[in-house]
Structures are given as structure tokens and as C-alpha cells.
N, C-alpha and C positions, 0 to 999 in steps of 0.2 A: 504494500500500500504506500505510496509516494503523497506529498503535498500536507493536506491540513492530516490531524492525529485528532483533534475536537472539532466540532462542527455543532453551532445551534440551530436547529431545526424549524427554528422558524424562519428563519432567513434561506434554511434548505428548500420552502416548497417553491415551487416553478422555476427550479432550476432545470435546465437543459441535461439528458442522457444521452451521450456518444455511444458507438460502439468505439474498438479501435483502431478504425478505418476513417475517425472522422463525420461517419454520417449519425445524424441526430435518432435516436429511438423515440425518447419521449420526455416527459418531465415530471420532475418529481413531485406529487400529491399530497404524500404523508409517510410517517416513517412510523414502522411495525414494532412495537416493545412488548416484551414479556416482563410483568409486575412478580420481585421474587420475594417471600419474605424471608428475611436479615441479610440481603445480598442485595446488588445494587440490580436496578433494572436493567435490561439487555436486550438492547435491540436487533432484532434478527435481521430487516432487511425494508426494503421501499417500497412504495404505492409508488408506480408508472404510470402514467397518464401517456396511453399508444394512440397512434392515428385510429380512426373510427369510435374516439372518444372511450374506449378498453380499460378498465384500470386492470395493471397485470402487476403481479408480486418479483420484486429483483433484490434476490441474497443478497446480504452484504458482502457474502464469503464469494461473490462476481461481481463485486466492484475492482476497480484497483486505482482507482484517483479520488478524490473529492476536493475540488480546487476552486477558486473564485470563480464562480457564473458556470460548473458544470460540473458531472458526474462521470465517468470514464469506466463503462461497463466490459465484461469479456467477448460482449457479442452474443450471449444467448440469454435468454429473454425469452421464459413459459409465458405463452400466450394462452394461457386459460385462464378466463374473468377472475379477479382476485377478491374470495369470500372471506370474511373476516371469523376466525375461529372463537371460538369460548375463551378459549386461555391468552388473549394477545388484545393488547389495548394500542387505539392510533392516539401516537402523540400528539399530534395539531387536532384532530378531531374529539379525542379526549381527553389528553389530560393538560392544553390551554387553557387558563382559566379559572382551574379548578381551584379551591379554597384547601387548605393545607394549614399545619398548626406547626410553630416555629417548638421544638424540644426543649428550648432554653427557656422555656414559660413566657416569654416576649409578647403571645397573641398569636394571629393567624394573618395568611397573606393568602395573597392570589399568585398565581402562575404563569407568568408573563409568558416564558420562553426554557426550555433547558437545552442544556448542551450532552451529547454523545461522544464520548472519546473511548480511540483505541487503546487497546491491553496489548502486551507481551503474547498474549496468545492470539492473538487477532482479532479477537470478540471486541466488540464493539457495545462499553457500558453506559448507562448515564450517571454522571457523576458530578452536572451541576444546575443549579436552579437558578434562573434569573424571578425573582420574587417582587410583589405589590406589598407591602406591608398592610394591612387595614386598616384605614384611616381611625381616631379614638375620638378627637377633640373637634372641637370647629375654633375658625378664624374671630377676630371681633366680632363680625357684621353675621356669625352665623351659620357663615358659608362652610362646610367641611371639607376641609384641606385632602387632597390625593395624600396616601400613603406615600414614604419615602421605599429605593427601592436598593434590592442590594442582590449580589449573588451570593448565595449559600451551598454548603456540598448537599449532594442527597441523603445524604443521612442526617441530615441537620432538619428535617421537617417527618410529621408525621400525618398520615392521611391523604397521601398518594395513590394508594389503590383502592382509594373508597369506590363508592358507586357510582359517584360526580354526578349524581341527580341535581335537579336544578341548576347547575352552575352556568354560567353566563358564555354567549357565543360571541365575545366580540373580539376575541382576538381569530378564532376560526372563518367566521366571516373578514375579515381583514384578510387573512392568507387566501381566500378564496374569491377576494373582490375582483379582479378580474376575469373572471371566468363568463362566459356566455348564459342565458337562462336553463337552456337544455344541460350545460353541463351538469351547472349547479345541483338540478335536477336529479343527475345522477350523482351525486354525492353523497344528498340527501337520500335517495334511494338506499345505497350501501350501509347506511349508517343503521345503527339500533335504531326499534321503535321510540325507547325514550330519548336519546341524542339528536331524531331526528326532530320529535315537537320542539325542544328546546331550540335548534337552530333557526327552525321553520318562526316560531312566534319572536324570535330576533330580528328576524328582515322586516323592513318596512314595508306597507301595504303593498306598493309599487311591483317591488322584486318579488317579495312572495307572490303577489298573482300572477307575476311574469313562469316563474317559477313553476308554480301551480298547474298554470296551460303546459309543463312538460313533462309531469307527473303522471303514474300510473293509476286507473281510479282509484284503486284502494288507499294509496298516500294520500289522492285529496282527500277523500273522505275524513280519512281518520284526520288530516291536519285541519284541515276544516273547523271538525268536531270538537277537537281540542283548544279554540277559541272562542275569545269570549263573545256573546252575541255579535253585540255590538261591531265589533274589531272583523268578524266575519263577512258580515255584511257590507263592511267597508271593502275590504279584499273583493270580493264578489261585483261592486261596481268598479274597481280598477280592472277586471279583464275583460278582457273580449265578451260582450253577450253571448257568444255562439258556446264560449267555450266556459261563461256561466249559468248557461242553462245547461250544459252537458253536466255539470256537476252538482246544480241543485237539482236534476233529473234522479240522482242516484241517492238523496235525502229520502226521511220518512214522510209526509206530505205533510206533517204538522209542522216539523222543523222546518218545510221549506215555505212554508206558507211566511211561518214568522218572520224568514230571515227578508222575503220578498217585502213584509212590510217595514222594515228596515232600511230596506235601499231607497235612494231619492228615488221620486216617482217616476221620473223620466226615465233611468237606466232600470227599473224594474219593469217598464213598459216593455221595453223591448223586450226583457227577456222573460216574459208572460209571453208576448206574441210567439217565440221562440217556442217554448213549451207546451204550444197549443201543434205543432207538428211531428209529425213520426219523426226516429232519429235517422234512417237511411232515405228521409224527400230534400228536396232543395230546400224547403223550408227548415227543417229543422237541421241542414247542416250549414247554413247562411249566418252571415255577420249581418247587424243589420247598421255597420257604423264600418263601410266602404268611405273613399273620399267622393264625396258630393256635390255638384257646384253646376252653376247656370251657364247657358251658353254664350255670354257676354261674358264671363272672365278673362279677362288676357291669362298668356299662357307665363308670363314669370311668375303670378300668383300662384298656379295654377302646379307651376313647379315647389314653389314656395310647400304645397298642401301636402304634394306626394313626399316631400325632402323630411317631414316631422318624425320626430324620434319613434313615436308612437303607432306608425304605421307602419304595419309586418312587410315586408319583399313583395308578396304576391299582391298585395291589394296596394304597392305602390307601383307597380307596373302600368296601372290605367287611374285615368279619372271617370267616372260614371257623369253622364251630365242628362241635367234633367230643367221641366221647368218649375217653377216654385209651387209650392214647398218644397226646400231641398233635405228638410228633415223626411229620415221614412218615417208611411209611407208618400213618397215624393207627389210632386205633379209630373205628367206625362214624361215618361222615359225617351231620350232622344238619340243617346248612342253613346258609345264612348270614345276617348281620345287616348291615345298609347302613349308611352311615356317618352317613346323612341321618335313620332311622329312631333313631340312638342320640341323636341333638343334640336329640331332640322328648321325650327322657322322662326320670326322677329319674335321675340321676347313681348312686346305689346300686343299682336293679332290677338283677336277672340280664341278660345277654344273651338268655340261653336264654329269656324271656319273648315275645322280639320279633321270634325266626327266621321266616325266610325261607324257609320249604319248597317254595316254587314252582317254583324253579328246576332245569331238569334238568339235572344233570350230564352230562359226555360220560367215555366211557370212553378209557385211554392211547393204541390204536390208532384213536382216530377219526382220521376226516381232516381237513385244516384247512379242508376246506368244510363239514364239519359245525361246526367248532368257531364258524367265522365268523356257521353263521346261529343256534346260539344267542346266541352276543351282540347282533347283529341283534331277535332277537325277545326279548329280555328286558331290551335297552337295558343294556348291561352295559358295565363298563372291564375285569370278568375273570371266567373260567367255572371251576369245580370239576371236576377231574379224580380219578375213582378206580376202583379197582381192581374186580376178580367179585364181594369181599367186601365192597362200598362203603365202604373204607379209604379216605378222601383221602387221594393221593397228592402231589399239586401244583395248580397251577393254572396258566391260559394269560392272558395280559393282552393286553389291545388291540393294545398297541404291539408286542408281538412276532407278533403276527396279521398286523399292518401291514410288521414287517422284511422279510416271508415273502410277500406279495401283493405291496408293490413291486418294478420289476426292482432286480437285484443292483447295479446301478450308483447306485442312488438321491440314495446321499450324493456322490456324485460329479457330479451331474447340474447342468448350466448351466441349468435351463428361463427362459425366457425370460419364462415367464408370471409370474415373482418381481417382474419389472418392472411388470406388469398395473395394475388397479383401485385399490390398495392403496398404489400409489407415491405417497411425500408431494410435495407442492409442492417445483417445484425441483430434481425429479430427472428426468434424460431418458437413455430409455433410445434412445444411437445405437447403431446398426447397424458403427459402423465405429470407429478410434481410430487415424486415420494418421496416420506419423512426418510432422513438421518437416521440410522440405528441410534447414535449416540444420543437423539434429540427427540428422540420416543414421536410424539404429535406434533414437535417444533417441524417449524419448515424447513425443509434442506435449502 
């Protein structure tokens, strides 16, 4: 093992994996410890974050660098989804954070960060604690001062391998703030039932419902459930209607009646109309909050609408135009404009100069095999939905085409083919990952 001999782990995660050829594996997630008692903890090895979003397990005993900005693996890299066992606790994911009692009778702290250093044998221990002290007193004015902080060895604190119930996710989230919403998503997946409430009721409304639309039903559910009314129902108007009535759909009708009364009325409107449709018609698998706008827009504004943070890929590829009302359900549906058609002409023209009338709409009750072959045949990321009176009502986007055509397990799925064609140099997908003799259920 060449370069650093200690390493803190919190500064470890999204670090870059080499193989030693140079090409990138993946990055690092979280690191694997085993809690011993009267022996210091020992960390076996890393959470890999592989192309196709994979967390896979990498020994430490197939490392051989850990240096500024990367990891220096031997090249091989079990490509079978990495489950997390009974006996082995993730350091970022569980024990940041967590509250600990100093042995010197001092009081208790939080757990900022520890450090992993190699042994004479090559095992790799942890041997130091960057600590929060808990704050005791307040300032003049009342305010209570941040603990002071300090590093301590790990034998200097007690209450490490508690059950870290409740414990606060804010430094977990911090290691994972750059992550996309799907990934997050899978994160939260991997994690325990309880690790996962506590992380979930940490994100602000925003991300958790981002979050949420990437979740398997039984996560939303349960995280859902595990909120407080109120806070639920909040969440529930930050997402996509299409994709909050997918989920108030899987409530008891009492809870969901309540939570509907709950949300402002406007964004429970929609997703009442929502839930008055089957889940495989246009209606019920439509947004009913496309970008919408009149045929006198100029098209910078118009780029201005599609550009928002808050609008997914597919339903930013077109503006739907209509005439007023341009809230659903609209006035008379008129066509739409591509996004590619608007980057090719003066910034000030109308939209309405450059509609799109070719395209057929499908009505709320089509099926999603009609919906699928007008995208199909018109090359589309989303189709216009409307009403007897050719009111747009919403619209369906690819990806919810695609939620609804993969099996219900999808986001759950190990396929194996993630390993395929695509796999960079240096990653080998075995078949097997058996324990050590010497390490009985540890991981080899």
C-alpha cells in the first residue's frame, strides 16, 4: 500500500476508482466497518458507485493506493449489487452523526468525521474520531453556542455501536449533496428501514419529492407514512401531480382523502382529476402541469419557460400552446412548438408562427398502447392529451410510458447485463464473492 496510511472518510466519499491502467471504475460511496467489542473497529472495504449507477463492494485487501483525489484499485471489481450484511455498519451512512459519550465523564458529542489507518498487518483500523462536543450553556443573548471540537482516539468515547436510532443526517446528506435525485434514491433504497426514515424526513420538501418520484412504491409509502401530516402533504404538492397521485393511489382512502384536504386546493385539483383515471389510460398516466402558453409568446420567453429548473427533459423538449385559459383544462388546443424549431428562428417571433399541427393528440381514456405508438410515430419525448372539447388537459412523457411498460420491480432489478458491453476496463463482473476462511461471514 503506497501514499496516505490514514485516511478520513468523509472526505473519502466521491472520490475517483482507477484501475491500474489508469481508467476510472467508479467512486467511492461509503466505507464498510465491522463494530468489535474491546478492539478497535475494522474496516473491510468500499461502496463503489459503477456506471449504471451499481453500488458494488471493493476489499480493501484490492486497493493498493489511497492518495489525494483517488483510489488505485487491482483491476477486479465483483460486480454483484452490494447488500449490506447484519454484522457490518456504513461509516458515512451510519455512524456520521451519531451521538457518543466522551469516557472521561466530559459529556457527549457528535461524530463529525473518523479516520481509518493502516496496521503492520495491513488491516485497515479506525483509530480516530473527529468529535462535536454538545453544546451545555448559551451565549448572553441566549443563543447556544456550537460545541467546541476536537479529535479523540476511538477508545476515548463510548457508544459507537449503539443502534444510532434517531441520530441526525446532516452530515450524510452533505456527502451525498451532489448526487442526482434517482441516485439519491438509490441510496436511500440500500439503507435500513430505520436509516432510511431518518435520512428521508432530513431533506427538505423539494428533494424528498424529487427523490420520492424515484423511489420504489413500497419506500414511498412507508416514507410517506412516516411523516407528519402536515409535512406530507407538503411533499405531495412539491411533485409532479402525475407522480402524486401514483402515490396517494397506493394510501388507505381515508389517509388519502385527508392528506388531499391538506394540499392547496389548486394542486389537489389536479391530482383529484388524476385519480379519477385508470392507471394504464392517458389520463391517468399525464402530468397535468406541461409548459403552457399562448400563441402570441415570443419564442425567448418561451425558451425562458422550457430553461426552468423544474421542468423534467421530456416535457422540456416542446411547449404545448393553446388559447386561454392556459391553466388545464386549457382553451382550444392549437399545436405545439419543439424546442429545436425555436433555437433556429429570431428570438422575438411569436411561437404561434412555428406550431406544430401534425401531431395527433390522444384523448384521457386512450390506452397506453395507443399512447406509446404515437410517440413511436412522431419521434416524440411527450404526447398532448385532451379533452371532447380539444381543451389540453395534460400531457404523457416518455418516461412515464416507460415507468408503466417496465415490470414493477425495475428499480429494484440486479440485471446483470449492467455489467455487459459498456463495462470500463478493470471491472469484472464474478459470478461469486466468497467469505475468507479466516473471516468466517466477513467479506473476502
Amino acid at each position: 500500500m503506497s501514499a496516505a496510511t490514514r485516511v478520513y472518510v468523509a472526505r473519502l466519499a466521491g472520490t475517483a476508482v482507477f484501475d491500474p491502467n489508469g481508467d476510472q471504475v467508479g467512486r467511492v460511496r461509503d466505507v464498510v466497518i465491522l463494530l468489535r467489542d474491546r478492539r478497535a473497529p475494522r474496516a473491510v472495504g468500499l461502496v463503489v458507485e459503477v456506471p449504471g449507477r451499481r453500488r458494488v463492494f471493493l476489499p480493501l485487501t484490492r486497493v493498493t493506493s489511497i492518495d489525494a483525489g483517488q483510489v488505485i484499485s487491482t483491476g477486479l471489481v465483483n460486480m454483484r449489487r452490494f447488500e449490506q450484511r447484519p454484522h457490518e455498519t456504513l461509516a458515512i451512512g451510519e455512524l456520521l452523526d451519531r451521538r457518543v459519550q466522551l469516557v472521561d465523564g466530559s459529556g457527549d458529542a457528535t461524530v463529525e468525521d473518523l479516520s481509518i489507518e493502516q496496521q503492520r498487518s495491513g488491516d485497515w483500523e479506525v483509530d480516530k474520531l473527529f468529535v462535536r462536543r454538545t453544546a451545555t450553556h448559551r451565549s448572553a443573548l441566549g443563543i447556544r453556542r456550537r460545541g467546541e471540537t476536537q479529535v479523540v482516539d476511538v477508545d476515548a468515547v463510548t457508544g459507537l455501536a449503539g443502534s444510532g436510532s434517531a441520530q441526525a443526517a446532516t452530515l450524510l446528506l452533505a456527502a451525498y449533496d451532489e448526487l442526482k435525485a434517482a441516485d439519491l434514491a438509490d441510496v436511500l433504497h440500500d439503507m435500513g428501514d430505520t436509516r432510511r426514515l431518518e435520512v428521508a424526513t432530513a431533506l427538505d420538501n423539494e428533494r424528498l419529492a424529487d427523490v420520492l418520484e424515484e423511489l420504489p412504491e413500497d419506500d414511498q409509502v412507508a416514507i410517506l407514512q412516516s411523516l407528519e401530516t402536515d409535512r406530507a402533504a407538503d411533499v405531495l404538492e412539491a411533485m409532479q401531480p402525475d407522480d402524486a397521485a401514483d402515490l396517494l393511489g397506493e394510501l388507505p382512502d381515508d389517509q388519502q382523502a385527508e392528506l388531499l384536504e391538506l394540499m392547496e386546493p389548486e394542486e389537489a385539483k389536479d391530482v383529484r382529476r388524476l385519480l379519477a383515471y385508470e392507471d394504464d389510460t392517458a389520463g391517468g398516466l399525464m402530468t397535468t402541469e406541461p409548459v403552457i402558453l399562448g400563441p402570441e409568446t415570443p419564442i425567448a420567453l418561451a425558451l425562458a419557460h422550457v430553461r426552468r429548473k423544474d421542468v423534467p427533459p421530456a416535457l422540456a423538449s416542446m411547449v404545448f400552446v393553446v388559447r386561454s385559459p392556459i391553466e388545464t383544462p386549457t382553451g382550444r388546443f392549437l399545436g405545439v412548438v419543439h424546442i429545436q424549431a425555436m433555437l433556429r428562428e429570431p428570438p422575438h417571433q411569436s411561437i404561434g408562427s412555428i406550431l406544430d399541427t401534425d401531431i395527433e393528440p390522444v384523448g384521457p381514456d386512450a390506452s397506453l398502447a395507443r399512447v406509446t405508438r404515437v410517440l413511436a410515430t412522431y419521434n416524440l419525448l411527450a404526447v398532448p392529451v385532451v379533452d371532447p372539447e380539444k381543451r389540453l388537459v395534460g400531457a404523457v412523457s416518455v418516461d412515464d410510458v416507460l415507468d408503466h411498460m417496465l415490470p414493477e420491480d425495475w428499480r429494484e432489478t440486479d440485471d446483470e447485463e449492467d455489467a455487459g458491453p459498456g463495462t470500463p476496463p478493470g471491472v469484472a463482473a464474478q459470478q461469486s464473492r466468497p467469505a475468507s476462511p479466516a473471516q468466517g461471514a466477513t467479506r473476502g
